[in-house]
C-alpha positions as CSV (number, residue, x, y, z in Angstrom):
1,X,-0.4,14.4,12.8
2,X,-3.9,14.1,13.8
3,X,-6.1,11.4,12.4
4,X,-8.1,13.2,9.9
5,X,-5.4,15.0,8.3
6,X,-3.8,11.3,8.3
7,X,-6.8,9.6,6.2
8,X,-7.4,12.5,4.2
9,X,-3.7,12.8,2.7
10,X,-4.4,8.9,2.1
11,X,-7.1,9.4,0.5
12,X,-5.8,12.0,-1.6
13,X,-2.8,10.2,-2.6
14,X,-5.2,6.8,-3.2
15,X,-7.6,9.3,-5.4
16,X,-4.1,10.9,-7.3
17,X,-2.8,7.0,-7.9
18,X,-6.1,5.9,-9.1
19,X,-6.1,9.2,-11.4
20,X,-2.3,8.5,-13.0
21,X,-3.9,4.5,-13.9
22,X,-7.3,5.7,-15.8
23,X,-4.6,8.4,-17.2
24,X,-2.5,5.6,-17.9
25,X,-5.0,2.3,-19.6
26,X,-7.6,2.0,-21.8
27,X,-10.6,0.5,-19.2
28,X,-12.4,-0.7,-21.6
29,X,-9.2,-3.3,-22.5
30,X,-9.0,-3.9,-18.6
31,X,-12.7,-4.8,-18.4
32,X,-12.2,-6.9,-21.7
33,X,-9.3,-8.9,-20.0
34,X,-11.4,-9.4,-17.0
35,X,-14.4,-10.7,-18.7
36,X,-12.1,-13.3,-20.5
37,X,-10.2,-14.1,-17.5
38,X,-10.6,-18.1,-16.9
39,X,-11.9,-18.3,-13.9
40,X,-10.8,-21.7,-12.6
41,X,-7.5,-20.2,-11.9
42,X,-9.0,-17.4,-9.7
43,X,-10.8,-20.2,-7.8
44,X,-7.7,-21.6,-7.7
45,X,-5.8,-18.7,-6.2
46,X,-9.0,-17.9,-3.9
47,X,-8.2,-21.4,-1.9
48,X,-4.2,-21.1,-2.3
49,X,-4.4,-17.6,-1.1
50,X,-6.8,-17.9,2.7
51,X,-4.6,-21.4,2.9
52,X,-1.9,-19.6,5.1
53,X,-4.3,-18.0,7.5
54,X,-3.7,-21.3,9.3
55,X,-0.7,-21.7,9.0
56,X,-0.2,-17.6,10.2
57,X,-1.9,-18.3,12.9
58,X,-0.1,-21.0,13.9
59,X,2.7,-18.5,14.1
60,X,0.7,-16.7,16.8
61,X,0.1,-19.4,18.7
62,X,3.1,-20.8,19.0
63,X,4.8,-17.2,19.8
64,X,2.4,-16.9,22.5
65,X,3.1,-20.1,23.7
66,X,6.4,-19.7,24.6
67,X,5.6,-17.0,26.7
68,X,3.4,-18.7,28.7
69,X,0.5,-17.6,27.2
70,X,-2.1,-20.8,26.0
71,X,-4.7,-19.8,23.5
72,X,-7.5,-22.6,21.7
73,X,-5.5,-22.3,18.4
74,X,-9.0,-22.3,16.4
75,X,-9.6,-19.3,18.5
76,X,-6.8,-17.3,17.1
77,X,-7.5,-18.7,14.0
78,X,-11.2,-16.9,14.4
79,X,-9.3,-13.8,15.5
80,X,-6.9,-14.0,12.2
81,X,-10.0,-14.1,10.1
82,X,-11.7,-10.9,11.7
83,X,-8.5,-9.1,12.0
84,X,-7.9,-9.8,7.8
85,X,-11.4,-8.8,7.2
86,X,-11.2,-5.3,9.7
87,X,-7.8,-4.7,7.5
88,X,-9.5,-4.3,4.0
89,X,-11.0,-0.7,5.3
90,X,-7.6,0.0,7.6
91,X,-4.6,1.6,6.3
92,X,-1.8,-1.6,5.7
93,X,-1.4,-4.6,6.9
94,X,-0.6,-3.0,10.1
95,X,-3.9,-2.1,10.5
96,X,-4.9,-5.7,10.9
97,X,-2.3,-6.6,13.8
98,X,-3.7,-3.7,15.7
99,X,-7.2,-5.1,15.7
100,X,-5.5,-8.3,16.9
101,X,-4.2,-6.9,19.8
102,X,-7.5,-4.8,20.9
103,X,-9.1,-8.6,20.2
104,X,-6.9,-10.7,22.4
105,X,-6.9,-7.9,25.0
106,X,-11.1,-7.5,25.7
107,X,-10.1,-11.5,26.6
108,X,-6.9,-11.7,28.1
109,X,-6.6,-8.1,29.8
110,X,-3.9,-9.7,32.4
111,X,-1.6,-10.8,29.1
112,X,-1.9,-7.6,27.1
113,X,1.5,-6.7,26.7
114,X,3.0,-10.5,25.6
115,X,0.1,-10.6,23.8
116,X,1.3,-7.2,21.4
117,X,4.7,-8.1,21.7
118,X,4.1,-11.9,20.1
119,X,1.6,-9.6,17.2
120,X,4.7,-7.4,17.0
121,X,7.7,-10.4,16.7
122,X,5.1,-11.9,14.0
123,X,4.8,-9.0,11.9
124,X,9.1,-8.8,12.3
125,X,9.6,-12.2,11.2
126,X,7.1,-11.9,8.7
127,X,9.2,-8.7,7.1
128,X,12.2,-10.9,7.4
129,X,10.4,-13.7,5.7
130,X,9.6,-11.4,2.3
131,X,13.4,-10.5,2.7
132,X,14.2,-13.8,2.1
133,X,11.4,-14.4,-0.7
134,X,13.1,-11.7,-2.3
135,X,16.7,-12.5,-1.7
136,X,15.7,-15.8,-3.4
137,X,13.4,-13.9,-6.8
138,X,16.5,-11.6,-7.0
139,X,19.4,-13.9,-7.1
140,X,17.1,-15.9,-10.3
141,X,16.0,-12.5,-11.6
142,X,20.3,-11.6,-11.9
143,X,20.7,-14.7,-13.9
144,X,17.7,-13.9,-16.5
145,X,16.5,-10.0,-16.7
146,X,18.5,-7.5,-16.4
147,X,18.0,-3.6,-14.7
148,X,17.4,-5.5,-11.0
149,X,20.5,-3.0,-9.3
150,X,17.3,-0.7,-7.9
151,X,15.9,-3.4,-6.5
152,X,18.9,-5.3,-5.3
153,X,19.6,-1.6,-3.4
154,X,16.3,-2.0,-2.2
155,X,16.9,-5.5,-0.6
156,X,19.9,-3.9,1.0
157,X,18.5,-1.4,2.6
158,X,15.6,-3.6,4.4
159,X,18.5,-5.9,5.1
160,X,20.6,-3.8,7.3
161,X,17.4,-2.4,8.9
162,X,16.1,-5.6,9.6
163,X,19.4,-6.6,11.4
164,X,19.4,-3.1,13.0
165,X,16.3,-3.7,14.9
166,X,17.0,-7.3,15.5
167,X,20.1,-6.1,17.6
168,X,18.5,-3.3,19.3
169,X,15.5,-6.4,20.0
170,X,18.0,-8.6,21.4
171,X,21.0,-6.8,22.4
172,X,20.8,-6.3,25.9
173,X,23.6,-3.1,25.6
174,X,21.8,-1.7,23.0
175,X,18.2,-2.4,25.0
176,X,19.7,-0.7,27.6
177,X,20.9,2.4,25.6
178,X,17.2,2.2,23.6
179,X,15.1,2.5,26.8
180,X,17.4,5.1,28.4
181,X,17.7,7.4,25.3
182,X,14.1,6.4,23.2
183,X,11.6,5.6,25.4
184,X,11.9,8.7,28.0
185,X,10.4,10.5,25.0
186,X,7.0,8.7,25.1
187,X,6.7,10.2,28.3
188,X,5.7,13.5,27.1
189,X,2.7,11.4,25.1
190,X,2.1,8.7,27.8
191,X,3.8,5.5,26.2
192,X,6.9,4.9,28.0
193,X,5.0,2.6,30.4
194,X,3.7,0.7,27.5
195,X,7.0,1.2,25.5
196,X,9.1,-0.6,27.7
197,X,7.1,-3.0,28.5
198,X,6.5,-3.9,25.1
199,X,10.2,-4.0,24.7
200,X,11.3,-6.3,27.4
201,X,8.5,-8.8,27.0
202,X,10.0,-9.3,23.1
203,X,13.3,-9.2,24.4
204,X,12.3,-12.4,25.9
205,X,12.3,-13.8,22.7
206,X,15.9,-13.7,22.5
207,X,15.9,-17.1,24.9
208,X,13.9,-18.6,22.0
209,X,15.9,-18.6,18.6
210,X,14.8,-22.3,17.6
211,X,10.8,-20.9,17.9
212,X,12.0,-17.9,15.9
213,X,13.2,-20.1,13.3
214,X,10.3,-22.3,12.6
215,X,8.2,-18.8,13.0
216,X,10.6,-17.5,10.3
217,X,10.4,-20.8,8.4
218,X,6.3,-21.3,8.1
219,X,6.6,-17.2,7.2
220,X,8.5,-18.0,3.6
221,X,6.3,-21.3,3.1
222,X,2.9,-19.5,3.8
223,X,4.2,-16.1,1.9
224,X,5.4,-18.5,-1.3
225,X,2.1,-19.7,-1.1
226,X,0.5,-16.2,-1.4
227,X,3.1,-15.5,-4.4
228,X,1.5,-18.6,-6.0
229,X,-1.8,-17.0,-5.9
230,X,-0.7,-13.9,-7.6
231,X,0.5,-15.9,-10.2
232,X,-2.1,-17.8,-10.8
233,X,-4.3,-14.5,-10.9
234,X,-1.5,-13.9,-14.1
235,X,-2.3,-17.2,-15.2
236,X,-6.1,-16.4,-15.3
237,X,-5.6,-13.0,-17.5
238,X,-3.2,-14.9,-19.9
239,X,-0.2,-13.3,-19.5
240,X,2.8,-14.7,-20.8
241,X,5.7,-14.1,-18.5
242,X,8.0,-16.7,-16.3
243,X,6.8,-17.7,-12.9
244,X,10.5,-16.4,-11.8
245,X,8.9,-12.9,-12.7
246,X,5.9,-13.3,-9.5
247,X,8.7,-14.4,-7.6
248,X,10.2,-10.9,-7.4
249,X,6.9,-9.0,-7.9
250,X,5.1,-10.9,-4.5
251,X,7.6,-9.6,-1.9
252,X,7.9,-6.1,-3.3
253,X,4.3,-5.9,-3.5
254,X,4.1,-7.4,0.0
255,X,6.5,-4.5,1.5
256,X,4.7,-1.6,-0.7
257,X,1.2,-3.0,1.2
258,X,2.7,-2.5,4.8
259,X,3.6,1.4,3.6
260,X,0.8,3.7,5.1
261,X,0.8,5.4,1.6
262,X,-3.4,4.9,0.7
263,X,-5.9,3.2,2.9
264,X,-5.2,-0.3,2.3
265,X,-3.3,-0.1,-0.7
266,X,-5.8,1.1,-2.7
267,X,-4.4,2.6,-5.9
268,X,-0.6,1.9,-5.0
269,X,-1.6,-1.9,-5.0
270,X,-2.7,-1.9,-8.7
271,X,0.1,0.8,-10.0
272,X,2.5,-1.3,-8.9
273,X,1.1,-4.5,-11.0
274,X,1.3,-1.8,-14.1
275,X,4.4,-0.6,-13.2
276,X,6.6,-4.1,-12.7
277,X,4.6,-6.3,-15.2
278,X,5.3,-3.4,-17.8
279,X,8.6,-3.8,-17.2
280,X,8.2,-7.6,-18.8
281,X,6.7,-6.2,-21.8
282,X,3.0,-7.0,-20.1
283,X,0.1,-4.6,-21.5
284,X,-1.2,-2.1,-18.7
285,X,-4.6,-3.3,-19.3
286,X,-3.7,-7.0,-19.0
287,X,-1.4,-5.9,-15.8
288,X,-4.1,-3.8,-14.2
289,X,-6.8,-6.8,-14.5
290,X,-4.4,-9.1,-13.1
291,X,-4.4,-6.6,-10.0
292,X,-7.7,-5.9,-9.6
293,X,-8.3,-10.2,-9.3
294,X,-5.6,-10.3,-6.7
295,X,-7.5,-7.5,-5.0
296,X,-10.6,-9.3,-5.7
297,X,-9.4,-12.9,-4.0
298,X,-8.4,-10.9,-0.9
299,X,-11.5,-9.8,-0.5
300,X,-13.2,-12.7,-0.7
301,X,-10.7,-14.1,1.7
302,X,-11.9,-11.7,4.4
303,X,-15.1,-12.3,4.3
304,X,-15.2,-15.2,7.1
305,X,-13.9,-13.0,9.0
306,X,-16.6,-10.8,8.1
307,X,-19.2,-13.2,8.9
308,X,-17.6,-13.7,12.3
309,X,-18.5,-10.3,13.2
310,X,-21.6,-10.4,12.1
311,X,-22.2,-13.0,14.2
312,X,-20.5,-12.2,16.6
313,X,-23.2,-8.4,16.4
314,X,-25.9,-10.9,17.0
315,X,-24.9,-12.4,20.3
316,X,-24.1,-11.4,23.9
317,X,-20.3,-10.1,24.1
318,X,-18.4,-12.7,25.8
319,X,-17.0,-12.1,29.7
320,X,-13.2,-11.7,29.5
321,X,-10.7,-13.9,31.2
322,X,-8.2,-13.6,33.3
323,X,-5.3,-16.1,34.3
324,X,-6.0,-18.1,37.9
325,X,-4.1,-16.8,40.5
């Protein structure tokens, strides 16, 4: 699919989501909500919310550390902030991790493969991380609300394709079979080069299982965190529901964001707030408002990164480096 027809159906299925919600509320309640939001809580889920940029960055360090690879950890820390803020107008999450790589590369040219495959394991354990977050939401949610079988199902399934690709990561058979049967197909396009190398420098990773742990560990701690901020977002529009209920709604909402359904979420993002918190008995006005703040503080989380950039557009482009021989 070329890349036109790509952001065009996005856009059309962002314009047909955004369609169903004005179908849907009453703006005028929305705007209402908003406007009586307390805003010490939104303040408060601003600073809770660009907290784990460190400590995801961190995650990136230290994955590139144990492949030999020594980055100035504020420097990736810089790099986190510009790939966040380049994400807001890319589709997903995904988006984000791409401008990392391109980022780290213009540097580090000699390192470009480790480089994508630490991005890559980072976004992995990350995915496994909101597995966990909502292994945890479900097993309170199946003690207090009832209808959760859908989204039990819906843990299952990421579950078995998360251990999946961890065994065709770290299997060497099944690495084998993958390179031998999967990656002769890039040829036709030009990736197998990149392919495999991609694949055998996070195959590496297999010699590493007490890095991948911490990785996976600072992943639930910094994606809690972000669940935090949600709910205080709920907390600023007023809404009466259990804290148990954000602990359910954060990972889903976290795995509906990586989906290259819109152009950064933007529609699906605030249906699905309307969607789950009605399912609590919350209004779709109140739901919708507490959406649009959550979209609002990550916004204003990305803007260091946009002022990075922009100062970055006022000064000479740096050399790139390469590792003494």
């Amino acid at each position: 699919m070329s890349r036109p027809l790509k952001v065009g159906l996005q856009v059309l299925v962002s314009g047909a989501v955004i369609a169903f919600l004005l179908w849907q509320i009453d703006l005028a309640g929305t705007w209402e909500a908003l406007r009586q939001s307390d805003y010490r809580y939104v303040v408060a889920s601003f600073v809770v919310f660009i907290g784990p940029t460190w400590l995801m960055a961190w995650r990136w360090w230290v994955l590139l550390r144990v492949r030999g690879v020594d980055e100035p950890y504020g420097r990736l820390v810089r790099m986190y902030f510009v790939s966040y803020a380049a994400g807001q107008m890319l589709p997903t999450a995904v988006g984000g991790d791409a401008v990392r790589i391109i980022e780290h590369a213009r540097r580090r040219p000699d390192v470009r493969a480790t480089a994508a495959g630490a991005v890559v394991m980072e976004r992995i354990l990350g995915s496994a991380g909101t597995l966990v977050l909502v292994a945890i939401g479900l097993a309170v949610a199946a003690g207090r609300y009832e209808d959760v079988g859908v989204l039990v199902l819906v843990e299952v399934v990421f579950v078995v394709a998360m251990v999946v690709l961890g065994l065709l990561l770290f299997s060497r058979r099944l690495g084998d079979e993958l390179r031998k049967r999967l990656f002769p197909l890039g040829r036709r396009v030009g990736l197998e080069r990149p392919l495999t190398s991609l694949h055998a420098t996070m195959h590496e990773y297999r010699y590493a299982p007490r890095v991948l742990l911490e990785v996976l560990g600072v992943t639930v701690v910094a994606q809690a965190l972000r669940v935090v901020a949600i709910w205080l977002c709920g907390e600023a529009v007023g809404i009466d529901v259990s804290p148990w209920v954000y602990v359910v709604l954060g990972p889903l909402l976290f795995f509906v964001q990586m989906v290259p359904f819109t152009l950064n979420g933007l529609g699906v993002r605030e249906a699905f707030f309307v969607v789950f918190l009605g399912r609590f008995g919350v209004d779709a006005d109140a739901a919708l408002a507490v959406g649009v703040l959550f979209y609002a503080v990550s916004i204003a989380a990305s803007l260091p990164g946009g002022f990075i950039l922009l100062w970055r557009s006022l000064r000479p482009a740096a050399p790139a480096q390469t590792t003494p021989r």
